[in-house]
C-alpha distance (Angstrom), angle and dihedral (degrees) to the residues before:
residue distance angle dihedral
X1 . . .
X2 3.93 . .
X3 3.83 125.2 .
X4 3.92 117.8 -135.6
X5 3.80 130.9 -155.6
X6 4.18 104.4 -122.3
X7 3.87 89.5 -146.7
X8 4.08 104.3 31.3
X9 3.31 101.4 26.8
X10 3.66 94.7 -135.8
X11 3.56 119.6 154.6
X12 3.73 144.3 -136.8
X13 3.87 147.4 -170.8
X14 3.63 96.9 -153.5
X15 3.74 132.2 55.4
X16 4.16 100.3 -107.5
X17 3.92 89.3 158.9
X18 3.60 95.9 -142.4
X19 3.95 134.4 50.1
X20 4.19 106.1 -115.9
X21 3.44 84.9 -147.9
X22 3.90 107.6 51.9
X23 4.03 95.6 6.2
X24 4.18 89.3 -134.8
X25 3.76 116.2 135.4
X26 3.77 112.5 -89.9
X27 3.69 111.9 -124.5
X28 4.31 123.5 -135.0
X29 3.56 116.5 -103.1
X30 4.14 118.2 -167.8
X31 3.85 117.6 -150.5
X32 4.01 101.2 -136.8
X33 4.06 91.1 -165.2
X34 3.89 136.5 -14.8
X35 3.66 130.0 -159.0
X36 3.77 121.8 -136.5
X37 4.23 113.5 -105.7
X38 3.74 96.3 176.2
X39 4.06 142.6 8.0
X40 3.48 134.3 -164.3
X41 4.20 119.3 -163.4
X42 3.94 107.7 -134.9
X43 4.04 116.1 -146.1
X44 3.76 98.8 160.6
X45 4.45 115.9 91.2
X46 3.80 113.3 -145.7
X47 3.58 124.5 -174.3
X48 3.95 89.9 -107.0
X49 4.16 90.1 45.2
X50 3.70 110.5 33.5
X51 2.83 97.5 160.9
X52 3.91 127.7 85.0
X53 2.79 156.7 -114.2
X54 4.01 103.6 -0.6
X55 3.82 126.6 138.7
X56 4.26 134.8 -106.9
X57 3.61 98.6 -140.5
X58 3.58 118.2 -171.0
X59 4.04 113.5 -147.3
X60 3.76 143.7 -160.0
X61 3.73 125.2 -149.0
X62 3.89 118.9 -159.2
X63 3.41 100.9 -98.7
X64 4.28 90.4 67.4
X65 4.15 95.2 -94.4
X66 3.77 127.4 143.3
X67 3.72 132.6 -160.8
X68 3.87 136.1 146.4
X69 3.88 125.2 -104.4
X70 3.94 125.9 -175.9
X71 4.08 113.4 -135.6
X72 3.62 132.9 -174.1
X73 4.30 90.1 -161.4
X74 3.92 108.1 66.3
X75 3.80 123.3 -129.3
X76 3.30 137.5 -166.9
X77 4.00 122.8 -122.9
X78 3.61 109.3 -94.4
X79 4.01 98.9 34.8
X80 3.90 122.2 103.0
X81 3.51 133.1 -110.3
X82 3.43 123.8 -148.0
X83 3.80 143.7 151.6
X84 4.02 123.5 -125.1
X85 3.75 120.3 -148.6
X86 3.35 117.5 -120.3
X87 4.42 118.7 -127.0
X88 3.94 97.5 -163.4
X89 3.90 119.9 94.2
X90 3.55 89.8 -135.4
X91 3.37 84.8 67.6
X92 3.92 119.9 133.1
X93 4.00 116.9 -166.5
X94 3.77 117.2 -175.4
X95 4.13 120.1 -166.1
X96 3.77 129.5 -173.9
X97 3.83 116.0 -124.7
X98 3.84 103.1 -137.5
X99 3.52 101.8 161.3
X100 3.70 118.6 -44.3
X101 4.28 110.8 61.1
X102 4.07 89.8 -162.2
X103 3.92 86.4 54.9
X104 3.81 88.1 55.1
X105 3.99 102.8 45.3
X106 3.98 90.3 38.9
X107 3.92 85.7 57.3
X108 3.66 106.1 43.4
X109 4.07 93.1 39.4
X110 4.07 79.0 51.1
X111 3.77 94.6 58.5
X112 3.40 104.5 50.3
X113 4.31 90.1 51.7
X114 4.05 104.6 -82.3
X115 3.37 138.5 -109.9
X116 3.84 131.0 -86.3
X117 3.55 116.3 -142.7
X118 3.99 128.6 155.0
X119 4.10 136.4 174.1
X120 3.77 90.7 -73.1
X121 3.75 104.7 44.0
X122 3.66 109.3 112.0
X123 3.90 110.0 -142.0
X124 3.71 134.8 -171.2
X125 3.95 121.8 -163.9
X126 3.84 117.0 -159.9
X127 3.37 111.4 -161.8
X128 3.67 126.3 -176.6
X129 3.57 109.8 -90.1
X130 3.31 118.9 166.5
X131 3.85 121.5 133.7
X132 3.95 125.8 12.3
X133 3.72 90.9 -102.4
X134 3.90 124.4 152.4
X135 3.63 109.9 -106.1
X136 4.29 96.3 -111.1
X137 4.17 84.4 70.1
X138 3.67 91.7 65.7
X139 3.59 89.1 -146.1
X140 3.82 88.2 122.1
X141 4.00 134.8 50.7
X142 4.36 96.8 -82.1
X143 4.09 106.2 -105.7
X144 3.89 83.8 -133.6
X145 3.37 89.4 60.7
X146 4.04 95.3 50.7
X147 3.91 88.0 42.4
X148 3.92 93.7 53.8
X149 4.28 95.3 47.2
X150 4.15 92.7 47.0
X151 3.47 77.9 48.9
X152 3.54 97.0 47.1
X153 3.60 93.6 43.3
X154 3.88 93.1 57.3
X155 3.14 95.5 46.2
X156 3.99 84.0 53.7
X157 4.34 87.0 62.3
X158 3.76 92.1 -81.9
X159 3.95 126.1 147.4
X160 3.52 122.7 -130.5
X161 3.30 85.8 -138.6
X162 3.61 102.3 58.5
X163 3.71 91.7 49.8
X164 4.16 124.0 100.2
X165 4.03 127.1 -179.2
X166 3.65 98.4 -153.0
X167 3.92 125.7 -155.0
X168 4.27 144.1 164.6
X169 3.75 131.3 -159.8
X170 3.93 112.7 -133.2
X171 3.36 98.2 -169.9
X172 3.79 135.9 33.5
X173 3.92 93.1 -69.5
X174 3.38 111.6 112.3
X175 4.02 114.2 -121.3
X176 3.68 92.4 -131.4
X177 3.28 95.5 63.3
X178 4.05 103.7 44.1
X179 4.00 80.7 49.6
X180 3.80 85.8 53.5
X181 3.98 101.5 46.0
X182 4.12 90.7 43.2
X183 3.83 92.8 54.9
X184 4.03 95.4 -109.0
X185 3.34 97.0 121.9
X186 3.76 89.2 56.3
X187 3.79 89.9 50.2
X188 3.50 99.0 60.2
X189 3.73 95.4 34.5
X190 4.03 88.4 61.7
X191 3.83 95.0 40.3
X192 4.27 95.4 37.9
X193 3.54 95.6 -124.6
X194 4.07 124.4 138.8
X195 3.81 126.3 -117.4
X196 3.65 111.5 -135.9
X197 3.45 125.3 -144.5
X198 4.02 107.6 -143.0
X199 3.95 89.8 -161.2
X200 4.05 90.3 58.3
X201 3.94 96.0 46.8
X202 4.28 120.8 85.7
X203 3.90 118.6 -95.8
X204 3.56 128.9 -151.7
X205 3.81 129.7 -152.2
X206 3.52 129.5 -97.4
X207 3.79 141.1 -173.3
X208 3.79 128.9 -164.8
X209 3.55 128.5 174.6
X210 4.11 87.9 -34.1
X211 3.97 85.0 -43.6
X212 3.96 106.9 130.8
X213 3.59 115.6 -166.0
X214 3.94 140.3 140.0
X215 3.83 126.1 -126.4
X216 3.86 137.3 -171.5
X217 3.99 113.8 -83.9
X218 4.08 76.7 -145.8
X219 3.98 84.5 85.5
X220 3.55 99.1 52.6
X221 3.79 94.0 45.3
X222 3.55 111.1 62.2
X223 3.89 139.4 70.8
X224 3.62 97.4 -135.8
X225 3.95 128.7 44.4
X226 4.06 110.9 -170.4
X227 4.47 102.9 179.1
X228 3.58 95.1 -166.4
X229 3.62 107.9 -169.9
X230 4.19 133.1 164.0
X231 3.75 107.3 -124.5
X232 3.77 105.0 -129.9
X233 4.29 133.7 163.7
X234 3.89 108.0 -110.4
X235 3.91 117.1 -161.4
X236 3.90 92.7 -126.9
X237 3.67 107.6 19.9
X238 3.79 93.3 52.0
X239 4.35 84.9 -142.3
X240 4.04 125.7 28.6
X241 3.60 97.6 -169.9
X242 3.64 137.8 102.7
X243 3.94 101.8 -9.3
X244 3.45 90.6 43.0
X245 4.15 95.5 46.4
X246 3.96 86.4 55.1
X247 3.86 91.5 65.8
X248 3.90 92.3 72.2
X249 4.35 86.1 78.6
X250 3.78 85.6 66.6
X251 3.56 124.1 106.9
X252 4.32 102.0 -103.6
X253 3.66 96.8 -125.2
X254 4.03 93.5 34.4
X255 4.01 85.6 55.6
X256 4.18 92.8 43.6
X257 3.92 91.3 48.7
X258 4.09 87.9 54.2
X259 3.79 93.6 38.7
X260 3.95 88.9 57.8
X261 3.92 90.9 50.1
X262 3.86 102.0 33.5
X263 3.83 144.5 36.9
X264 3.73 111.7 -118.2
X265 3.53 100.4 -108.1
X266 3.72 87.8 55.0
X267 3.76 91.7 55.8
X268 3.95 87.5 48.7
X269 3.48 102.4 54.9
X270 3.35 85.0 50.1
X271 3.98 111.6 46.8
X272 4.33 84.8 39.6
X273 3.57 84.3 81.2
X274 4.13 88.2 67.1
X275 3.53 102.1 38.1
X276 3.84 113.5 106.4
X277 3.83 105.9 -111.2
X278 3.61 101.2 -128.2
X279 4.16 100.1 76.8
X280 4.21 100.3 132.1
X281 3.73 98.0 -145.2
X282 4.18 114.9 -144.9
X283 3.73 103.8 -179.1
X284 3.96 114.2 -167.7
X285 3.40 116.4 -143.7
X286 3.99 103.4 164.3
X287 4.12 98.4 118.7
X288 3.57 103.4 18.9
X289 3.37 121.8 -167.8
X290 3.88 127.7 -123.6
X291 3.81 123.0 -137.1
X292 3.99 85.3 -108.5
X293 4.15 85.6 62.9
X294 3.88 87.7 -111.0
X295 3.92 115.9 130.1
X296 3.84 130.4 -131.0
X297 3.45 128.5 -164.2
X298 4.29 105.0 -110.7
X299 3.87 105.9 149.4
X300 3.69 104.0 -169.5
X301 3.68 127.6 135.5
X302 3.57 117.4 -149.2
X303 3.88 131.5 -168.4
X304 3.77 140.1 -170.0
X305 3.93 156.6 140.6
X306 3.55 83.0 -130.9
X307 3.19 129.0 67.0
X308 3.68 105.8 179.0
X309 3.38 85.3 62.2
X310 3.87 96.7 44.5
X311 3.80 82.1 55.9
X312 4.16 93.8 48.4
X313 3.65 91.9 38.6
X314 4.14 86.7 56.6
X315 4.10 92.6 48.7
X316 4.03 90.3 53.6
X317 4.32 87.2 48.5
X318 4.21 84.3 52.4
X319 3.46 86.4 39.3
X320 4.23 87.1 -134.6
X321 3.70 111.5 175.7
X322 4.18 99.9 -170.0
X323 3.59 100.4 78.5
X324 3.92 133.1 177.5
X325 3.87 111.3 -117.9
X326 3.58 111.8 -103.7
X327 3.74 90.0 51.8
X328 4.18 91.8 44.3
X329 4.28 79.6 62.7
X330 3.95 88.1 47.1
X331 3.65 94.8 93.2
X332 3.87 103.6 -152.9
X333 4.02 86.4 -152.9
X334 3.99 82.4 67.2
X335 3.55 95.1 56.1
X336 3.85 124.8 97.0
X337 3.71 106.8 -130.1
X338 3.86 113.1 -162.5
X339 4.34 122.1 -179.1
X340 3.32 115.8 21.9
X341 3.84 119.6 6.9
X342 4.16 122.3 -103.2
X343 3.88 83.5 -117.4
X344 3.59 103.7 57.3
X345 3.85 86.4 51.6
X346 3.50 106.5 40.3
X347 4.20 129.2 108.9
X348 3.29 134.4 130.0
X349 3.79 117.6 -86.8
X350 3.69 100.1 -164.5
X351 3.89 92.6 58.8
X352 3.95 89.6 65.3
């Protein structure tokens, strides 16, 4: 993504909003494809790319721009790079956030076939919200984040109006006042959206395999389901991301009851059997926390149908080897990776 100057036609890599030199709005220019103009081979490991050898190219779009790109396939100068989407909803597309978030989650949601969205749809966003936390802790789903895909979304065709960021308190904190602390309510105030409270909203019954539980009717009555969770390490669970994020729809005393009889992953691969199959996943993974609650500085965006996969596809990019079950029998060789490859991305986050 490169922004242009409409008047000068002078050109930048980064999102600066406004030209210095004529102070008009730059406007967003896509590269379609780009051809390779130089390579260098790699041999050296680092703690952020372990893994070797793989090649800096440095690429050239139509329109005249540069910009450097890591690979683990070589090219040869003069050949074109581009990325494929990927038609399966096991589909997992992963996209580097360089500068511009919007570029990122308009990308990856790309790859793995879109979304469809219009001025009726009604859509609810589930972010992770679990503790009032300031955003920098990544303990919470990053405000940026939420900002850029209600943004996304209306720029899509979508209504304000018709949008909802839903959340539920667990525990005795109040879900006003996590939304407060993490920046939500700010969000939604600028973008005049509502902030649901799960705990407020009906529930309907549901058996599984001799698992009774109640979820939010909020699921089952809108067009478009956005789980919008940070992707962080968890001492236990190995991952607390996306099938851990779509808990918060339960009913709080339904979910408690389970949570004292079962692991989580138990209650997952149950319940997924009664979730409607059209939740778009958009995991965040920008500051990532470790399992020691310190934060490291990933910037990926991932996206996905699935989120199992979302959830296996982020273990193999922290390279975590103490896995729950149902994502140990997620072979990662099984998954459809589309955008940049697992092994261009990959290092291991509890080394730094």
């Amino acid at each position: 993504m490169f922004y242009q100057c409409p008047k000068c036609k002078s050109c930048w890599q980064q999102p600066i909003i406004k030209c210095p030199n004529c102070f008009l709005e730059l406007e967003r220019i896509k590269s379609n494809k780009a051809k390779v103009i130089g390579v260098s081979r790699v041999t050296i490991p680092t703690l952020t790319h372990p893994k070797v050898p793989y090649f800096v190219l440095v690429l050239e779009d139509e329109s005249g721009n540069r910009w450097a790109q890591k690979s683990v396939e070589e090219y040869k100068i003069g050949e074109e790079v581009s990325f494929k989407p990927e038609s399966s909803s096991e589909a997992v597309a992963i996209w580097r956030v360089k500068y511009d978030i919007l570029e990122a989650i308009e990308k990856a949601v790309e790859l793995i076939g879109g979304i469809k969205v219009n001025q009726d749809s009604k859509i609810i966003i589930l972010p992770t919200l679990f503790v009032p936390a300031h955003p920098y802790l990544g303990e919470n789903t990053n405000p940026q984040v939420l900002n850029t895909v209600i943004k996304f979304l209306i720029k899509k065709g979508a209504k304000s109006e018709n949008i909802k960021v839903a959340g539920q308190s667990f525990d005795e904190v109040p879900i006003e006042a996590s939304a407060q602390k993490s920046q939500f309510l700010q969000v939604c105030s600028e973008n005049k959206v509502s902030l649901l409270d799960l705990a407020q909203t009906e529930f309907v019954a549901k058996t599984v395999d001799s698992f009774n539980f109640e979820i939010s009717a909020e699921l089952y009555n809108q067009d478009v389901i956005i789980n919008l969770p940070t992707l962080n390490l968890h001492p236990k669970l190995g991952v607390a991301g996306a099938t851990e994020n779509i808990f918060k729809f339960f009913n709080k005393r339904s979910y408690l009851s389970l949570k004292y009889l079962f692991a989580s992953e138990q209650i997952f691969t149950k319940i997924n059997k009664s979730l409607p199959e059209n939740i778009l996943t958009i995991g965040e993974a920008m500051n990532v926390q470790k399992k020691n609650k310190l934060t490291v500085l990933l910037s990926f965006v991932l996206a996905s149908y699935n989120m199992v996969n979302m959830d296996r596809v982020f273990a193999e990019i922290c390279l975590l080897d103490s896995l729950p079950n149902y994502l140990k029998k997620t072979k990662i060789e099984n998954i459809p990776v589309a955008g940049r490859k697992i092994k261009e991305v990959q290092f291991n986050i509890e080394s730094i």
